[in-house]
C-alpha positions in Angstrom: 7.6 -19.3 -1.1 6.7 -17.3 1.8 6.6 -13.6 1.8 7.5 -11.6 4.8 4.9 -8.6 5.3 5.9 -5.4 6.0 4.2 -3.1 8.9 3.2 0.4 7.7 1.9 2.6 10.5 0.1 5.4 10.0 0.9 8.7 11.5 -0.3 9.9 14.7 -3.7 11.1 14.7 -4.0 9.8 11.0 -7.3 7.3 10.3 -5.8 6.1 6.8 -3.1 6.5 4.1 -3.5 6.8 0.1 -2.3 3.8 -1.8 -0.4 5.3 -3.8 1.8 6.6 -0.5 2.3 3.6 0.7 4.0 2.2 -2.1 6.3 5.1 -2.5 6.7 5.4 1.2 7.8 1.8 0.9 10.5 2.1 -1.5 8.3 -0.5 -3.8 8.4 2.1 -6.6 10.6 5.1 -7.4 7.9 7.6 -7.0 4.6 8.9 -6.3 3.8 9.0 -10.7 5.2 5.2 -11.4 2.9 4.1 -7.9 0.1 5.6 -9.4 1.0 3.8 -13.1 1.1 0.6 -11.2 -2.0 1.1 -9.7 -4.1 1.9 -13.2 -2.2 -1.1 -14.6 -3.9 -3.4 -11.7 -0.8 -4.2 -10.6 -1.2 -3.6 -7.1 -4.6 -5.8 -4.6 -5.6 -4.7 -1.1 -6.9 -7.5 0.6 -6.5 -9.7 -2.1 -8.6 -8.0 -4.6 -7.1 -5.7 -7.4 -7.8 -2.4 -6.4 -6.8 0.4 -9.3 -7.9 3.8 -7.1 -4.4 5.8 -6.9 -6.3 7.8 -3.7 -7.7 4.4 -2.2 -7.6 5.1 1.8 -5.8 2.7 3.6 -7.0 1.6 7.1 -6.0 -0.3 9.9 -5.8 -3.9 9.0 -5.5 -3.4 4.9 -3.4 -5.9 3.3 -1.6 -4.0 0.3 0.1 -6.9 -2.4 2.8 -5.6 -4.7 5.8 -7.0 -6.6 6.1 -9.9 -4.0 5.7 -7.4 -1.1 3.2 -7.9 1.4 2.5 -4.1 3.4 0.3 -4.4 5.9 -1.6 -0.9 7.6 -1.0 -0.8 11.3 -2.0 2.1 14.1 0.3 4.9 14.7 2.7 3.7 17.6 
């Protein structure tokens, strides 16, 4: 099974995004309080390792793995 990943820019002049955003930015989660549950539960790796920091900062190039969905952090367009 091979997942399709998902390109999430950040804004312009932005250097990273919280993890917690990206999942609700995403639509992965219904808001900003059940992406931060998921998080604490471990539910949730960046760059393949289970990350459970709610505030994490997302750069360019993080791989963010949840529920099947593959997000990946790209540069402001």
């Amino acid at each position: 099974m091979t997942t399709e990943t998902q390109a999430f820019a950040l804004l312009q002049g932005d250097e990273f995004v919280e993890l917690y955003k990206v999942l609700k930015v995403q639509g992965l989660v219904n808001g900003g309080g059940e992406a931060k549950h998921v998080i604490t539960e471990g539910q949730v790796t960046v760059n393949g390792e289970v990350d459970t920091r709610k505030r994490k900062k997302c750069v360019v190039g993080d791989l963010i793995s949840f529920n099947g969905a593959n997000i990946e952090i790209v540069p402001a367009q």
